[in-house]
N, C-alpha and C positions, 0 to 999 in steps of 0.2 A: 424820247418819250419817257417821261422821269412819272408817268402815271401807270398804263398800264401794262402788260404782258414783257413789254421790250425795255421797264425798267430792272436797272443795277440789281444784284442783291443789295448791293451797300445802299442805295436809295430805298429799297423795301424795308429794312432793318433802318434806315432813319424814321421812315414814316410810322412803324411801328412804334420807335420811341418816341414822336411825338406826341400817336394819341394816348400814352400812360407818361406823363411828364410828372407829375408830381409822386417825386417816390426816395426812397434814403438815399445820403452822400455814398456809401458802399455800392448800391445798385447803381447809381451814376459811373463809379468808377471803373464798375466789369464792363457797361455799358459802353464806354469809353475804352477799352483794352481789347474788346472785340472788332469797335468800328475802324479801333487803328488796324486790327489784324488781319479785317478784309479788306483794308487799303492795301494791305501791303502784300497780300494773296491775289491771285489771278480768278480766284472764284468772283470775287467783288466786284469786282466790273461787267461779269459774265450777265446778260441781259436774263429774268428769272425762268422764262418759259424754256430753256435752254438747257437749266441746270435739272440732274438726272440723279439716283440713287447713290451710281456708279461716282460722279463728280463728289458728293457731297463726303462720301467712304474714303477717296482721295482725300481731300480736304483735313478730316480727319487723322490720318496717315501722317500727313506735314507738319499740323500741328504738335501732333508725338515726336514729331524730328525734332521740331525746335526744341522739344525740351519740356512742353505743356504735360501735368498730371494731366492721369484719364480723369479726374474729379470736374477740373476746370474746364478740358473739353468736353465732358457731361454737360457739364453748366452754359458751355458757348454752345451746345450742337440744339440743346433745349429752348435757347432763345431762338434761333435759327429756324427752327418748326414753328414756333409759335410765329415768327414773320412772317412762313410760307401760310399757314392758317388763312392770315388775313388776307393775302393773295387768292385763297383757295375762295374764298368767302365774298372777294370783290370781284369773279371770274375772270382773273387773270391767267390765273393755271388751272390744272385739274386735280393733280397729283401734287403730294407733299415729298420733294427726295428725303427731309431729314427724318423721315418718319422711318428711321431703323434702329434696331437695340444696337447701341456701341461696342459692347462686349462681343457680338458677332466680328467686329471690326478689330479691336485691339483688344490685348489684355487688362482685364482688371489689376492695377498692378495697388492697387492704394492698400496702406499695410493696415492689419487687423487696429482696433483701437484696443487698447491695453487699459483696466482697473487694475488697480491694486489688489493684492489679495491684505486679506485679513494683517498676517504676520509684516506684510511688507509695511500698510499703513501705520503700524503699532512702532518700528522701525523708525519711520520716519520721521514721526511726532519723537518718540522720545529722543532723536539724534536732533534734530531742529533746539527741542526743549530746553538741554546739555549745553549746543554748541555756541561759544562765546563770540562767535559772530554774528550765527544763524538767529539766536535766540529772539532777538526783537521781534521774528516774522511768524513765532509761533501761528499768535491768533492769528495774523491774516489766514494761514495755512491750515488750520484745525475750522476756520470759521468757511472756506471752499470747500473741505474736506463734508462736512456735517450740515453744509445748505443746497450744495450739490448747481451754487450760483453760475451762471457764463460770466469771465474775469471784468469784463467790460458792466458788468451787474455789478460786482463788487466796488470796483474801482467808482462809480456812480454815486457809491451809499453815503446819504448824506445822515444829520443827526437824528432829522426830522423822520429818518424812513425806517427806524427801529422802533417798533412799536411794542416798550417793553411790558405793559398790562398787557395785552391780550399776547404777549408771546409770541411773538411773528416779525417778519422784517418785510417792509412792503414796495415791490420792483415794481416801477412802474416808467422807468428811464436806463439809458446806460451812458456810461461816460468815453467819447473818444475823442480822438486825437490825430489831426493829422498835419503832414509840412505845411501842406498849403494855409490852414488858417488854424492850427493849433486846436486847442480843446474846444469841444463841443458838444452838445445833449443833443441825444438823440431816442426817440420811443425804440422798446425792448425791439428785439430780432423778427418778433412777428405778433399778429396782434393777442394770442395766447402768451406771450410774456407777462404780460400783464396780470400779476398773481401777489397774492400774498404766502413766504412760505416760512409755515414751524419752526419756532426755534424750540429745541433743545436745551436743558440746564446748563449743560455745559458751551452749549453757543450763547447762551446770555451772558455769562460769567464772561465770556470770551470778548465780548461786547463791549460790556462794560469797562473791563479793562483798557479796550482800544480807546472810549471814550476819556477815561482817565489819564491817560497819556498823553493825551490829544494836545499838540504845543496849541499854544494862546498865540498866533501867529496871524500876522491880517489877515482879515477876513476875504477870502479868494473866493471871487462871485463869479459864476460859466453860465448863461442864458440864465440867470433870476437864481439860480442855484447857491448855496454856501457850505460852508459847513461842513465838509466833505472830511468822512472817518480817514481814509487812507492816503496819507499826504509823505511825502519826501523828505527829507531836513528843513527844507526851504519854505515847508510848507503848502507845499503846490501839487494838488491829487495826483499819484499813480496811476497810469497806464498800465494795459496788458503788454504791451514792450517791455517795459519794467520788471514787471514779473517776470516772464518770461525766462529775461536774463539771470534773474535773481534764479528762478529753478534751474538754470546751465550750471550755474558754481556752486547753489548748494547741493543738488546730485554730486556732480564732479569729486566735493570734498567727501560725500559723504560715502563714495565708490572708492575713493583714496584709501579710506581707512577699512573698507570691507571688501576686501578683493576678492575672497571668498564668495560672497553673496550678492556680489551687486544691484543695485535695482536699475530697474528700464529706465529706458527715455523719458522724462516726466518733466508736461508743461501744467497748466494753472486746467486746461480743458479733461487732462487726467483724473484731479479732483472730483470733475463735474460728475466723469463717467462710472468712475468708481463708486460714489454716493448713490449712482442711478442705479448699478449692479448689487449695492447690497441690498437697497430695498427692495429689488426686483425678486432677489434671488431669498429674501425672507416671506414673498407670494404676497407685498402690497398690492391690495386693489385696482388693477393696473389705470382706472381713470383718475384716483386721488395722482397717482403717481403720474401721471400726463399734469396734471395741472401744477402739480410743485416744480416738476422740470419746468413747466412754460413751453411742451411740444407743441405744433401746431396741428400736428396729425396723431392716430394715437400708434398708427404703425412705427412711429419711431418707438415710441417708450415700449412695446410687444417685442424689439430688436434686442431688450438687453433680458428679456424672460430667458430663463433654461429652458432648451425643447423639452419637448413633452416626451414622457417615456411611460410604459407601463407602468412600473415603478413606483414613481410621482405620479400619476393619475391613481393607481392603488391606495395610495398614502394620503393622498387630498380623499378621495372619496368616504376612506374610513373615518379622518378628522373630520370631516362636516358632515357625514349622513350618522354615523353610527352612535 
């Protein structure tokens, strides 16, 4: 019975992604990493009416063997309820087993996300600025730094999407890449991506410069796209792999020569966080600042506010009433 009570989880979890089929190459691919990983669990076959709290808590346990962040089985155990949902809804079952907070179950283990402070960013930029390797990446680096973009934004920007009269840079795509069929566009992270955000004097100047160096190189066209600011030798747009790599060795060198000081782990999503934390932490209007990140909720952009203290609530009360 691949219909009701005495079907698979893994047949409930297909018929779930049935009815939402048209959705990003990324959600295809967790989609795919999970169906394999209830193939290859004993849960998966277990017929739904069968499966209990207790199973599902297991479940979860094994997955942590294998080696899975608690992020990703967040991310599996969420899909997982929302299959039981449908279940619940086409009276197959009664009860939802994935309906439990995970953290009861395992540890939180995912490490804090790390901004930059102040002195480290300053650090940075001027050792990048200096360094006769480094140097060419400045602007990329000063221009994530000061738009606070997700690297797959950057790497997307074409000529057409700097809009240097009104001062703004306008996402409305991002650029990826993968083995199977190489580069491709794809609409922002969520439908709040879709933003136009400030540029700064100094991220125009940064701009323009990128535009000026820009090699005269074929014209490399990815679904109707051209033009594209951040290219390789070859000419051929930058991925976040790319970067990525390029932040492992220029940390690396630049922890070489400051053993004293080192700076943290820093990838291109550091940038993002840090730009979010200094607005935050200067008491931008936290909806302007939802929409220049491109969050989709606003509880994420409320995550990087400093708590609240007497203190600050003193201090904001006397600046605005008095």
């Amino acid at each position: 019975d691949s219909t009701g009570k005495k079907m698979t989880l893994c047949q409930l979890y297909a018929k779930q992604n049935a009815q939402r089929a048209n959705v990003k190459k990324s959600t295809m691919k967790q989609r795919e990493q999970l169906m394999r990983l209830l193939k290859e669990d004993k849960l998966g076959a277990r017929s739904i009416d069968t499966i209990k709290p207790s199973d599902a808590k297991e479940w979860a346990l094994r997955m942590k063997d294998k080696g899975f962040s608690y992020n990703t089985i967040n991310n599996h155990k969420r899909s997982l309820k929302a299959s039981f949902y449908i279940a619940i809804q086409d009276d197959c079952v009664r009860k939802n087993p994935f309906d439990f907070k995970l953290n009861e179950v395992l540890e939180n283990d995912t490490k804090e996300k790390v901004a930059l402070t102040e002195e480290q960013e300053q650090a940075l930029l001027s050792f990048i600025k200096t360094d006769n390797v480094y140097h060419k990446h400045y602007d990329d680096v000063l221009i994530l730094l000061k738009t606070g973009l997700r690297i797959s934004e950057l790497c997307g920007l074409t000529v057409a999407d700097i809009d240097f009269k009104n001062e703004v840079v306008i996402i409305d795509h991002q650029l990826l890449k993968s083995k199977e069929q190489g580069y491709y566009i794809e609409t922002p992270k969520t439908k709040s991506g879709i933003r136009q955000v400030p540029l700064s004097r100094e991220t125009i100047q940064a701009f323009q410069r990128v535009m000026k160096k820009h090699p005269k190189a074929e014209p490399f066209v990815i679904d109707g796209r051209s033009n594209f600011l951040f290219v390789n030798h070859k000419g051929k747009p930058k991925v976040a792999i790319d970067y990525n790599a390029l932040f492992v060795r220029m940390i690396k060198k630049y922890n070489k020569h400051h053993k004293d000081n080192p700076l943290p782990h820093i990838t291109p999503h550091t940038l993002r966080h840090t730009f979010c934390t200094r607005l935050a932490s200067k008491n931008m209007n936290p909806k302007d600042l939802q929409y220049i990140m491109g969050h989709s909720n606003i509880s994420i952009t409320m995550n990087w506010y400093a708590h609240a203290s007497i203190d600050t609530a003193k201090s904001e009360v006397q600046r605005l009433i008095a």
